[in-house]
DSSP file (Angstrom, degrees, kcal/mol; ACC not computed):
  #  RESIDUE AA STRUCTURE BP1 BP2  ACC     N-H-->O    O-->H-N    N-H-->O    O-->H-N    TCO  KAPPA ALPHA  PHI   PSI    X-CA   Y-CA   Z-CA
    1    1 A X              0   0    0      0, 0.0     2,-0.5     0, 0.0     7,-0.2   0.000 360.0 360.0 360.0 124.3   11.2   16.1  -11.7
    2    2 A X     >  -     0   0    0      5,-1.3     4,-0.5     1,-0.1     5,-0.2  -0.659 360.0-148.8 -81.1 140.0   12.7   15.4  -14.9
    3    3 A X  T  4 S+     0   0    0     -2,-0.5    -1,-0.1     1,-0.2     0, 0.0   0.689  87.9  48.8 -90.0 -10.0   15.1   12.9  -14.7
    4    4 A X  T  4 S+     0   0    0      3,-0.1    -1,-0.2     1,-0.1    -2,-0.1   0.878 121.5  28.2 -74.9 -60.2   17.4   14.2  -17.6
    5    5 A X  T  4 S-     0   0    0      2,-0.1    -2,-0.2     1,-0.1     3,-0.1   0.740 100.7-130.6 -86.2 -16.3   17.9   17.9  -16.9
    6    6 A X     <  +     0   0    0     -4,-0.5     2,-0.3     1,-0.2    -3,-0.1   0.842  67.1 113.4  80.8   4.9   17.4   17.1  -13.1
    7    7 A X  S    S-     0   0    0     -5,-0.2    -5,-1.3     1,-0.1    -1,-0.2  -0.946  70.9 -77.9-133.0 159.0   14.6   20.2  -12.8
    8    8 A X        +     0   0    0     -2,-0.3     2,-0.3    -7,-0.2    -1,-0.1   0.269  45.4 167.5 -46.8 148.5   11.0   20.7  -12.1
    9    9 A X        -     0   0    0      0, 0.0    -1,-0.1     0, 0.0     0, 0.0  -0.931  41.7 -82.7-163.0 163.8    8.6   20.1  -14.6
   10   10 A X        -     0   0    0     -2,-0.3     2,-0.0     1,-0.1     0, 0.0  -0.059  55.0-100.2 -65.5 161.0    4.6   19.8  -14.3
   11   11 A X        -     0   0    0      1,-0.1     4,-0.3    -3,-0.0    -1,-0.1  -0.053  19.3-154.6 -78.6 173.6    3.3   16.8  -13.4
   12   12 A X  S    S+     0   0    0      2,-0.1     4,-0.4     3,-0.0    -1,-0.1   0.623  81.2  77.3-105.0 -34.9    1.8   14.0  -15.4
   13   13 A X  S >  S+     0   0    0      1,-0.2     3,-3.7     2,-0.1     4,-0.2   0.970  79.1  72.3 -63.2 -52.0   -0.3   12.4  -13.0
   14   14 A X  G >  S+     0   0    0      1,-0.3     3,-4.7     2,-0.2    -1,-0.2   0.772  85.5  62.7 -13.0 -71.0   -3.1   15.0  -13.0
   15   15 A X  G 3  S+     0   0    0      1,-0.3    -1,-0.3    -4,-0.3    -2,-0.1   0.667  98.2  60.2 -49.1  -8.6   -4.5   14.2  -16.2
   16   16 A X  G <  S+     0   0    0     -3,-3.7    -1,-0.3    -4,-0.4    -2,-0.2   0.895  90.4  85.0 -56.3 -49.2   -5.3   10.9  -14.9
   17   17 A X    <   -     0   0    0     -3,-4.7     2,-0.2    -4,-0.2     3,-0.0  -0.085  69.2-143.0 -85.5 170.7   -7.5   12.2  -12.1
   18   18 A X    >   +     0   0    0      1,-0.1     3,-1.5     3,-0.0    -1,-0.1  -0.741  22.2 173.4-130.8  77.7  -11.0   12.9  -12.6
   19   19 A X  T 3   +     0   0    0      1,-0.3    -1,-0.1    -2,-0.2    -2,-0.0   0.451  64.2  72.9 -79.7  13.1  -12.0   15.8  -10.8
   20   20 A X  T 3   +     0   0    0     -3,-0.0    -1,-0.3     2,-0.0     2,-0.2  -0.021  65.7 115.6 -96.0   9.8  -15.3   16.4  -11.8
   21   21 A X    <   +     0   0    0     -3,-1.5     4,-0.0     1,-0.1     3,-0.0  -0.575  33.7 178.8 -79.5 149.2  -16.9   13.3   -9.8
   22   22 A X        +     0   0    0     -2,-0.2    -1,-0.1     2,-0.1     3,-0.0   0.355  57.2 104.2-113.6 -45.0  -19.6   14.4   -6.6
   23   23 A X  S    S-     0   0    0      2,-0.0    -2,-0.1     0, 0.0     3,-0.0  -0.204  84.2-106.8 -61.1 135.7  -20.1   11.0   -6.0
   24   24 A X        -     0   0    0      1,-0.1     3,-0.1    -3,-0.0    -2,-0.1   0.291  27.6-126.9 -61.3-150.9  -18.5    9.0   -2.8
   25   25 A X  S    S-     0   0    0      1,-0.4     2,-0.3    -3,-0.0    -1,-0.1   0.291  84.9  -3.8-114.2 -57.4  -15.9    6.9   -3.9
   26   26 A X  S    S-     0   0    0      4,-0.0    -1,-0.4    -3,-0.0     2,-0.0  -0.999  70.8-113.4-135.9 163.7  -17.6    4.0   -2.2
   27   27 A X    >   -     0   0    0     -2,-0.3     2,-1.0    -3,-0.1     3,-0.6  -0.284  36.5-102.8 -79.2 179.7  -20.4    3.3   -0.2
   28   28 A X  T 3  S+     0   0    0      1,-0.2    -1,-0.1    -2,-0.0    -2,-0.0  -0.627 102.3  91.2 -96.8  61.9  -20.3    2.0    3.7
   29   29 A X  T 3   +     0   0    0     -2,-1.0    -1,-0.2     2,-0.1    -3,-0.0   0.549  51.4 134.4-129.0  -7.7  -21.1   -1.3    2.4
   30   30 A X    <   -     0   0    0     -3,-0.6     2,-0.1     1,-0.1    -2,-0.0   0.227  42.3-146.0  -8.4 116.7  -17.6   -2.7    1.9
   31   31 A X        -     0   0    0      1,-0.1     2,-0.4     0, 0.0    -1,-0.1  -0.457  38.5 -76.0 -98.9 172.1  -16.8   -6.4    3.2
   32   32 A X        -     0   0    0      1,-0.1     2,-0.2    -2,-0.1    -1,-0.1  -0.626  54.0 -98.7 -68.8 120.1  -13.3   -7.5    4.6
   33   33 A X        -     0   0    0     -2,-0.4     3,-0.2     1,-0.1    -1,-0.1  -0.231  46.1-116.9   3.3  80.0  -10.3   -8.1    2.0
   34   34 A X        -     0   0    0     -2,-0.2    -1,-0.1     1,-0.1     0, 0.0  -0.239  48.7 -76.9 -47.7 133.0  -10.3  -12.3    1.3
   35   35 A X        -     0   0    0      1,-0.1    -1,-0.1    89,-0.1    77,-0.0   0.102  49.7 -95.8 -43.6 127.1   -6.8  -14.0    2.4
   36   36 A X        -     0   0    0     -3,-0.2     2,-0.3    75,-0.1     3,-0.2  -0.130  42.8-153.4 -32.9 123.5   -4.0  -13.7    0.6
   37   37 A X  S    S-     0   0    0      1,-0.2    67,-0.2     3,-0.0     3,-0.1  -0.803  73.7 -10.2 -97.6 136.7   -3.4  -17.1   -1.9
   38   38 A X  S    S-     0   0    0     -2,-0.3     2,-0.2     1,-0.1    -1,-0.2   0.707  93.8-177.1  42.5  32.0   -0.1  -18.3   -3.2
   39   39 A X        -     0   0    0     -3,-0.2    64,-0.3    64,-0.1     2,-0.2  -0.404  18.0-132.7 -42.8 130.2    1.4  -15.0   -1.8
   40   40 A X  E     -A  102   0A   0     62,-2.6    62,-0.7    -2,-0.2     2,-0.7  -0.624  19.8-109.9 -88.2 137.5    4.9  -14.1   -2.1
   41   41 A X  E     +A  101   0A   0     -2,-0.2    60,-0.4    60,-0.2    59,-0.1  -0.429  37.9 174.3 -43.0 107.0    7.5  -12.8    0.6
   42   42 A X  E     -     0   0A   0     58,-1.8     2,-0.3    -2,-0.7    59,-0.2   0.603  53.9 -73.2-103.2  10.8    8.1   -8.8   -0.5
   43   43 A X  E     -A  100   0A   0     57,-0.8    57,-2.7    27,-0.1     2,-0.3  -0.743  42.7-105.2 152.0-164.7   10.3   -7.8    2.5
   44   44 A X  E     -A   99   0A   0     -2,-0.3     2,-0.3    55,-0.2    55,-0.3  -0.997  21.7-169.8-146.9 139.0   10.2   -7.1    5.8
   45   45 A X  E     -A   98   0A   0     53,-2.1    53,-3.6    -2,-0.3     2,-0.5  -0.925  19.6-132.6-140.8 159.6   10.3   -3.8    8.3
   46   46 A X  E     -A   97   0A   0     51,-0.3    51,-0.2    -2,-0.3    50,-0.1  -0.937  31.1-117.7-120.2  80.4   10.6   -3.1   12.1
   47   47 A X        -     0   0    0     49,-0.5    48,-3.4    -2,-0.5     2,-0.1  -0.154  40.5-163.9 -48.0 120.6    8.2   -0.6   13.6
   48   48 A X    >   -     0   0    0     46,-0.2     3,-0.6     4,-0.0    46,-0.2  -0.092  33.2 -96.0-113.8-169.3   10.2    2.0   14.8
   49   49 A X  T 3  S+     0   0    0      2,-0.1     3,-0.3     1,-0.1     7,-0.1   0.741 126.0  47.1 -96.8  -9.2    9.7    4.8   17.2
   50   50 A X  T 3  S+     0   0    0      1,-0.2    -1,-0.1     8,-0.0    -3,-0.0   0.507 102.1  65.4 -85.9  -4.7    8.9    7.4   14.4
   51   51 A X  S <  S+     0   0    0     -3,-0.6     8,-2.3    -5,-0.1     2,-0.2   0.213  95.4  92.7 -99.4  20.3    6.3    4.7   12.6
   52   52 A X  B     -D   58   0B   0      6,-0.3     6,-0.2    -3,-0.3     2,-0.1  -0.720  63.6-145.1-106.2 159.2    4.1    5.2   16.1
   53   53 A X    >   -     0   0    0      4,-0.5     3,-1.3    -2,-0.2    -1,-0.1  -0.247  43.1 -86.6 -98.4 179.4    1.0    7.7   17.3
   54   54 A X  T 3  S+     0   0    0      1,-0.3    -2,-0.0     2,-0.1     5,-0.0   0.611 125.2  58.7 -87.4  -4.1    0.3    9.1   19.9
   55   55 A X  T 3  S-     0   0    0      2,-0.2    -1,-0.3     3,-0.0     3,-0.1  -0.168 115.6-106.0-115.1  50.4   -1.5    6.3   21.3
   56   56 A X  S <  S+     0   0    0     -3,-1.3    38,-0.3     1,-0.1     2,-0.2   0.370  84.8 116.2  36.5  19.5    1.5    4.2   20.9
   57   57 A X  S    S-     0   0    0     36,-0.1    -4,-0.5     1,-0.1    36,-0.2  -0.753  79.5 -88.7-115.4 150.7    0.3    2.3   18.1
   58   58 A X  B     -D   52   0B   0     34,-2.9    -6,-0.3    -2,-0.2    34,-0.2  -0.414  50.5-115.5 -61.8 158.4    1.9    2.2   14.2
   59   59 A X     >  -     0   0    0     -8,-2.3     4,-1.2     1,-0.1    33,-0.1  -0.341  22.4-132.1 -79.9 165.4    0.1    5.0   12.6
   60   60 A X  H  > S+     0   0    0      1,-0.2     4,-1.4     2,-0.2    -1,-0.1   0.810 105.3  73.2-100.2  -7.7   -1.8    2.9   10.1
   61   61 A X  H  > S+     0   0    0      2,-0.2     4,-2.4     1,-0.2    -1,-0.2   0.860  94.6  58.6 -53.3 -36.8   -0.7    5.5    7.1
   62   62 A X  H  > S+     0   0    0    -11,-0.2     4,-1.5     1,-0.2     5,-0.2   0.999 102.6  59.0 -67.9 -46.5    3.1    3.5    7.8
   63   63 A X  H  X S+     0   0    0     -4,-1.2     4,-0.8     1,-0.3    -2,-0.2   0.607 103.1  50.9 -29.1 -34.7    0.7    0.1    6.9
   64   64 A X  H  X S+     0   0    0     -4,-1.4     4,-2.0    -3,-0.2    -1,-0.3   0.915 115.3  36.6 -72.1 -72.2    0.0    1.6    3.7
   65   65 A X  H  < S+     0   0    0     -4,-2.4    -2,-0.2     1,-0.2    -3,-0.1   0.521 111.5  62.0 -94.2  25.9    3.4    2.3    2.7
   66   66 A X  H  < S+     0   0    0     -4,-1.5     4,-0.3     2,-0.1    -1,-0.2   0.922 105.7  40.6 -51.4 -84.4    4.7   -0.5    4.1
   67   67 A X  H >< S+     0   0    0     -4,-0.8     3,-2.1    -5,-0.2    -2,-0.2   0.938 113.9  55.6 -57.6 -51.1    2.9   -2.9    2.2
   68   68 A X  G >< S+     0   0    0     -4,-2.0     3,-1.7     1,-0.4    -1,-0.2   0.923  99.7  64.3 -34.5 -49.2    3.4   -0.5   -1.3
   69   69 A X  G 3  S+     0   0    0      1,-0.3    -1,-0.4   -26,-0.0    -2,-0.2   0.451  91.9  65.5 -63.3   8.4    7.6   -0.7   -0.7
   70   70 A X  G <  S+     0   0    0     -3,-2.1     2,-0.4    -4,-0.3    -1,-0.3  -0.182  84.2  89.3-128.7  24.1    7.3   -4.3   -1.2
   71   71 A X  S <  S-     0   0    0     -3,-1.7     5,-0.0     2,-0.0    31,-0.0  -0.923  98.4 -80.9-120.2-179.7    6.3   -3.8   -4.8
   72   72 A X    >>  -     0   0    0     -2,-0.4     4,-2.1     1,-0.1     3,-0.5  -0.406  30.3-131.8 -82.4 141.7    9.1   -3.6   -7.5
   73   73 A X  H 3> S+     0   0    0      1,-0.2     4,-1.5     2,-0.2    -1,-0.1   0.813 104.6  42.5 -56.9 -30.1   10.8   -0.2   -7.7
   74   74 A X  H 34 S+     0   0    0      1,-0.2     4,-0.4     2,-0.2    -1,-0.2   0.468 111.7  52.6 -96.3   7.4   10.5   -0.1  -11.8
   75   75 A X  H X> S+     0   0    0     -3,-0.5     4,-0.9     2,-0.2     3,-0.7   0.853 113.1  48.7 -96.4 -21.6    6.9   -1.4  -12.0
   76   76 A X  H >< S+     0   0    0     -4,-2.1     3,-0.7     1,-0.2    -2,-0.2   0.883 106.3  53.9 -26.9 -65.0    6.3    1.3   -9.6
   77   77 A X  T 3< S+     0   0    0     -4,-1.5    -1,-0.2     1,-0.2    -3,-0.2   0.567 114.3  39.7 -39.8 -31.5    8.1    3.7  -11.7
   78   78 A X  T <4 S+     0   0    0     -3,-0.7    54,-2.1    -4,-0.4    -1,-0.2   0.460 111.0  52.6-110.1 -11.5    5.9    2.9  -15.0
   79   79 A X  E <<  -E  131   0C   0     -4,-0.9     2,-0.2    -3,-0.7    52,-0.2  -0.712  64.7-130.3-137.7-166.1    2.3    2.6  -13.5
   80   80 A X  E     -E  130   0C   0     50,-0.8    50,-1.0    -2,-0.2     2,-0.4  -0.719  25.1-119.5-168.1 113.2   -0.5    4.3  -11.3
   81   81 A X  E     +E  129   0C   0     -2,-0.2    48,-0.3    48,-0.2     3,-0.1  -0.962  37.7 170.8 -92.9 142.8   -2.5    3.0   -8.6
   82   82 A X  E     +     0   0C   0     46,-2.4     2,-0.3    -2,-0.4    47,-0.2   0.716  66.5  30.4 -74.9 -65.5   -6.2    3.4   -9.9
   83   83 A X  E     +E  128   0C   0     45,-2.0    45,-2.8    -3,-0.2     2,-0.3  -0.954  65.8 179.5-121.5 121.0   -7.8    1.6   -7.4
   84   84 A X  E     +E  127   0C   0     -2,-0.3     2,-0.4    43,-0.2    43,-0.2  -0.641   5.4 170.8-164.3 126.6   -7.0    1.0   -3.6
   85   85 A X  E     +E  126   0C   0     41,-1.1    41,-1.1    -2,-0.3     2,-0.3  -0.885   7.8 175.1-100.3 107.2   -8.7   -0.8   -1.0
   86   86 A X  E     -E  125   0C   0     -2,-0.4     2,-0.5    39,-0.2    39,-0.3  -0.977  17.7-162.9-117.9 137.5   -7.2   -1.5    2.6
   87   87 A X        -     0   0    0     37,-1.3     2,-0.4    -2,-0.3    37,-0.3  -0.841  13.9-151.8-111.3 150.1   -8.6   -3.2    5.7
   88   88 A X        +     0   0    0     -2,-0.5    35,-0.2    35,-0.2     3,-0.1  -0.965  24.7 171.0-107.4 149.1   -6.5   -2.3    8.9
   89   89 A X        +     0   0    0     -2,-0.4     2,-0.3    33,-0.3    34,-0.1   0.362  54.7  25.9-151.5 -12.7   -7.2   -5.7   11.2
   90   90 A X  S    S-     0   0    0     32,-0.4     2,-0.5    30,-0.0    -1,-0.3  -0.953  75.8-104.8-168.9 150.2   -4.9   -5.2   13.9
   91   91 A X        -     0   0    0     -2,-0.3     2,-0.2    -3,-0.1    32,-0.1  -0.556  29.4-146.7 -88.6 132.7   -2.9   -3.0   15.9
   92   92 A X        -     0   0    0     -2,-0.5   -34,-2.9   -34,-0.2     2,-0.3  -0.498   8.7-153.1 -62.8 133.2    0.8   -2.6   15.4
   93   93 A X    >   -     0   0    0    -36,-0.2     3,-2.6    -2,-0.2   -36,-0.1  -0.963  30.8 -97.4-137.0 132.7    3.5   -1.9   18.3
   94   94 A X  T 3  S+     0   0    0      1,-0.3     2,-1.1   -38,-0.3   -46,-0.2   0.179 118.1  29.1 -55.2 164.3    7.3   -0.1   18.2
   95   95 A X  T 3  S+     0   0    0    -48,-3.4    -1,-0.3     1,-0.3   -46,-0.1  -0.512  83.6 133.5 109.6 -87.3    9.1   -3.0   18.0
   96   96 A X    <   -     0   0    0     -3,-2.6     2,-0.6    -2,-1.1   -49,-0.5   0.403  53.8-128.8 -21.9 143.5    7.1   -5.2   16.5
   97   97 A X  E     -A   46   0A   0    -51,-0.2    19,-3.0    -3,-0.1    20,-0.5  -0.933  30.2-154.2-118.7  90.8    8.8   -7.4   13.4
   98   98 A X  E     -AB  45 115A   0    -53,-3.6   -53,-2.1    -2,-0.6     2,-0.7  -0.762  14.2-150.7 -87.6 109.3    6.6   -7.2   10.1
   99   99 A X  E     -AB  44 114A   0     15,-1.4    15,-0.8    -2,-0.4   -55,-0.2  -0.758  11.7-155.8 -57.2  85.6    6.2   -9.4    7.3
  100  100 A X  E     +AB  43 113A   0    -57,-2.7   -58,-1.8    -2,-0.7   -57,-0.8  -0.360  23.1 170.9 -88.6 139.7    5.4   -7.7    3.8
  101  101 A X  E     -A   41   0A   0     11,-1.5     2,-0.2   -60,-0.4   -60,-0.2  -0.673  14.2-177.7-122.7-164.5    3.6  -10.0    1.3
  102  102 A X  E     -A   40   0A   0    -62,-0.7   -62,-2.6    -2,-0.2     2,-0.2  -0.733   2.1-172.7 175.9 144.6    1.9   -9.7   -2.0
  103  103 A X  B     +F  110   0C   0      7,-1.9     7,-1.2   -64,-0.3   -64,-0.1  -0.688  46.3  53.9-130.4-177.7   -0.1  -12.1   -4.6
  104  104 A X        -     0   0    0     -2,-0.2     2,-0.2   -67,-0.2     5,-0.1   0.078  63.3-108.3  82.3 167.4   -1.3  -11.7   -7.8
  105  105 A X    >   +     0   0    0      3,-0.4     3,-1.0     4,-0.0    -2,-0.1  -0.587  66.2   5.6-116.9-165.8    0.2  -10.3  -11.6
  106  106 A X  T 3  S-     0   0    0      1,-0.2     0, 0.0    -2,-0.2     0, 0.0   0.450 125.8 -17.6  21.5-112.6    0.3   -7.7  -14.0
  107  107 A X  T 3  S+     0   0    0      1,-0.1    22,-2.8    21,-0.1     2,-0.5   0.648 121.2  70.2 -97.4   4.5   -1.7   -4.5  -12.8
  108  108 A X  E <   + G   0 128C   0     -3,-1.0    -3,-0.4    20,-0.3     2,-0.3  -0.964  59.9 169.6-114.5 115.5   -4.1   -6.2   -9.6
  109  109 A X  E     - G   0 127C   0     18,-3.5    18,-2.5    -2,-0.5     2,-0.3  -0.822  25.7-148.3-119.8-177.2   -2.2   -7.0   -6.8
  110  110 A X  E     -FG 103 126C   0     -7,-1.2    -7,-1.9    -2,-0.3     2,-0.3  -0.971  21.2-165.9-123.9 148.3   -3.2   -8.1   -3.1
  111  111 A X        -     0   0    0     14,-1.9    14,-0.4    -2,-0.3     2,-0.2  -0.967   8.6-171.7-135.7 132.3   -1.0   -7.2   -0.3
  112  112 A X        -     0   0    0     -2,-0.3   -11,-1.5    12,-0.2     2,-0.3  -0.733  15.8-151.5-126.3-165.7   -0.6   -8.3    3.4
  113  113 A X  E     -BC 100 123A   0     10,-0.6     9,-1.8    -2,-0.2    10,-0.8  -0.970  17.6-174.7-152.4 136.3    1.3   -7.3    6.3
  114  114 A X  E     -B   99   0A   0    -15,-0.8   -15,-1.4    -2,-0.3     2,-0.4  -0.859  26.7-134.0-121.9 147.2    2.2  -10.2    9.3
  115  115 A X  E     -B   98   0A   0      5,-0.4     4,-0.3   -17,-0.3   -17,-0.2  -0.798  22.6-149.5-106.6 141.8    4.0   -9.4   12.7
  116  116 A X  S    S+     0   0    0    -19,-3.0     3,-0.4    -2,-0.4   -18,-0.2   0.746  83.5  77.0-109.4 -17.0    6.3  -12.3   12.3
  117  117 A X  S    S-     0   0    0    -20,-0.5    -1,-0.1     1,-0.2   -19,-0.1   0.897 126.6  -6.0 -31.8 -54.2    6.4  -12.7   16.2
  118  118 A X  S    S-     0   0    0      2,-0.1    -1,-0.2     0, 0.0    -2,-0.2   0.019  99.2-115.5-126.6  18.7    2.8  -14.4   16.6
  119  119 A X        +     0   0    0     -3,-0.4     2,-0.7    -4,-0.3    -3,-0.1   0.769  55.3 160.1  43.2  11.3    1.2  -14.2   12.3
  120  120 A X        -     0   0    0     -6,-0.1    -5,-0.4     2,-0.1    -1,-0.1  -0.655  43.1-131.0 -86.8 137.8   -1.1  -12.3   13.4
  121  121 A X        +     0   0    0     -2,-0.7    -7,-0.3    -7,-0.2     3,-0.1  -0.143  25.4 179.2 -72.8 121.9   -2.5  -10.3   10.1
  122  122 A X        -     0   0    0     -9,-1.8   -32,-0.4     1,-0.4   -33,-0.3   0.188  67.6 -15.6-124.7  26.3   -2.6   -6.3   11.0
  123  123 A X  B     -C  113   0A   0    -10,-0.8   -10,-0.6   -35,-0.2    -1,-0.4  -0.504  52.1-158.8 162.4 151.0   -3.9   -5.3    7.4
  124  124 A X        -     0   0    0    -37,-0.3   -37,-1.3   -12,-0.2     2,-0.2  -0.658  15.4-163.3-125.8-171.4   -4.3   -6.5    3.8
  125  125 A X  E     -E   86   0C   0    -14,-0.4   -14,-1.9    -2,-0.3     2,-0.3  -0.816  10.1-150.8-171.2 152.8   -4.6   -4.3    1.1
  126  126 A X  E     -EG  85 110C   0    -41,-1.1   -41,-1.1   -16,-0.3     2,-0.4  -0.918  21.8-172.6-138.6 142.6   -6.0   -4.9   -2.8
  127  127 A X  E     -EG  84 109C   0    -18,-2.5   -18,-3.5    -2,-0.3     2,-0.5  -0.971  19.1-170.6-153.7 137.0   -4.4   -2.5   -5.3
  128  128 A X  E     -EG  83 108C   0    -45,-2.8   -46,-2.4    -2,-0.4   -45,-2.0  -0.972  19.5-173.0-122.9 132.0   -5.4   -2.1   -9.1
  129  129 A X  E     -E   81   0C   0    -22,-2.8     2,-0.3    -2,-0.5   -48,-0.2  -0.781  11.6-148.6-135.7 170.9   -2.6    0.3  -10.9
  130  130 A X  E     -E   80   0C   0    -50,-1.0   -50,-0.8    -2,-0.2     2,-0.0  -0.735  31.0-103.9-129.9 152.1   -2.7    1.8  -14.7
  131  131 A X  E     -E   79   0C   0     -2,-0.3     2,-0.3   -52,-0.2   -52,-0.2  -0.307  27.7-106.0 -77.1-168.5    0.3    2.3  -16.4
  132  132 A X              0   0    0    -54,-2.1  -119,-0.0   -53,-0.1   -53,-0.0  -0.953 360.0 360.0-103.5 137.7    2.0    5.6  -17.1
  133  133 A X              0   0    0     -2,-0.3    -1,-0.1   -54,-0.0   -54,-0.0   0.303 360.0 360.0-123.8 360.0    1.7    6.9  -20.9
């Protein structure tokens, strides 16, 4: 959407992607996410009855854009994610009272997600973003 005239116009992102790859993205050798350091608050949300599955648990997709909303709306606005990594580590329940963090600068951040009831961790995240040109 252009933000001037207010109407569609093709996107930008494509040319980023590389769609000519065959190759997995990674392999099944992938270790666990290290704990967040000198992390920052970035909000907080309240698993609701539309962020649940059908096996009463948060769908873990909200876990993702959970942890993403807690990054600033204009560096959002200017860059890319490149790269993104997530471990899911625990299960979420409606209810439940979440704690968004985030560490790091410029275009690698690390992200976690806390039930602020008990701390216990129910996913971190690493995310490497590009700008927009």
């Amino acid at each position: 959407m252009d933000r001037e005239t207010r109407r569609p116009r093709p996107s930008r992102i494509g040319k980023h992607l590389d769609t000519e790859k065959t190759e997995r993205v990674r392999n099944a050798d992938l270790k666990p996410l290290p704990v967040l350091e000198n992390a920052r608050p970035a909000g907080s949300v309240k698993a609701g009855y539309f962020d649940i599955d059908v096996h009463h648990h948060v769908n873990n997709v909200r876990y993702l854009t959970w942890m993403l909303g807690g990054i600033d709306p204009e560096f959002m606005s200017s860059h890319m994610a490149r790269e993104l990594e997530i471990n899911f580590l625990a299960e979420g329940f409606i209810g439940d009272e979440l704690d968004i963090s985030i560490s790091g600068t410029g275009t690698n951040l690390s992200h976690g997600l806390i039930r602020h009831e008990d701390g216990i961790e129910l996913s971190r995240m690493r995310t490497e973003w590009i700008p927009l040109t």
